[in-house]
C-alpha positions in Angstrom: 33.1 55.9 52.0 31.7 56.0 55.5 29.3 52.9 55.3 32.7 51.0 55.2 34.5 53.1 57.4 31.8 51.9 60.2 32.5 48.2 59.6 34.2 47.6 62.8 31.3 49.3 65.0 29.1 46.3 63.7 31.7 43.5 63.7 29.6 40.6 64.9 26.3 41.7 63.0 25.9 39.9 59.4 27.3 41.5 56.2 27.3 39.4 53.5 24.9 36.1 53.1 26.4 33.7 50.9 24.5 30.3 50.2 27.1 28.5 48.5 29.7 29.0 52.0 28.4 31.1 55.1 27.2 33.9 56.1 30.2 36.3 56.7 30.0 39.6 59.5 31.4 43.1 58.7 34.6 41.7 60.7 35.1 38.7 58.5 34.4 41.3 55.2 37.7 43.7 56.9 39.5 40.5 57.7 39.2 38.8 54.1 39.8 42.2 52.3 43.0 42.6 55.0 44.1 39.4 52.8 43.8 40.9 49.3 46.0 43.9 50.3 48.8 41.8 51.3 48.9 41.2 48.1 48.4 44.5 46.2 50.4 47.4 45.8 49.2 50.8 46.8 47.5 52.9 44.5 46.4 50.4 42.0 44.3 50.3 38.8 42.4 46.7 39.7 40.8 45.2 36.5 37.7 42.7 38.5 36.5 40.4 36.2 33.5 39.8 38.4 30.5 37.6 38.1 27.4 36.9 40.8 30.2 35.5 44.2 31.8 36.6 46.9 35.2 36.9 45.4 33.8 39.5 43.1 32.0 41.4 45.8 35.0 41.2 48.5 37.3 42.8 46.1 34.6 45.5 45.3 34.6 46.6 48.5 38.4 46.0 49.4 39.3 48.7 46.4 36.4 51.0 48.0 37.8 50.9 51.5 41.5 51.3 50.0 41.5 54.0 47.8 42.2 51.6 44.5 40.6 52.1 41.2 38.3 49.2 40.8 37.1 48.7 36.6 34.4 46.2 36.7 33.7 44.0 33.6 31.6 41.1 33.0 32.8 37.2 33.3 31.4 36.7 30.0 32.4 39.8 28.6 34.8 38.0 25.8 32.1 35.8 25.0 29.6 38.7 24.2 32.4 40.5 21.6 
C-alpha cells in the first residue's frame, strides 16, 4: 500500500497515540514491525487474534507492509461460540 510505503518520509511526525505507553512516530511503527519479521517467515498466513492495543494494530500493519496474509478475529471470539 503506498500510505505505508511513505512511512519513512514522515519519520519524526506522530503515527500511533497510545495512552496506556507513548505516542509512537511512523519510524518507531517500521522499527517495531522490523521486530515481528525477524520472527516470521516469508509469505505467511498470520491468524491476529486482535483486540483494541497496539500489539494488534502493529501486526496489522506489519502484514500490510510485508505482503503476509493477515485473518483478523476477535479476542473474545471463543467466548461468543
Amino acid at each position: 500500500m503506498r500510505l505505508f510505503k511513505s512511512f519513512n518520509k514522515y519519520n519524526k511526525n506522530i503515527a500511533i497515540i497510545d495512552k496506556e505507553y507513548s505516542n509512537l512516530s511512523y519510524k518507531q511503527v517500521l522499527t517495531e514491525t522490523d521486530e515481528i519479521k525477524k520472527e516470521i517467515k516469508n509469505r505467511s498466513l498470520i491468524l491476529i487474534v486482535s483486540e483494541n492495543s497496539l500489539g494488534s494494530l502493529l501486526a496489522y500493519i506489519f502484514c500490510i507492509i510485508n505482503d503476509h496474509v493477515g485473518i483478523i478475529i476477535d479476542y473474545h471470539w471463543e467466548q461468543s461460540v
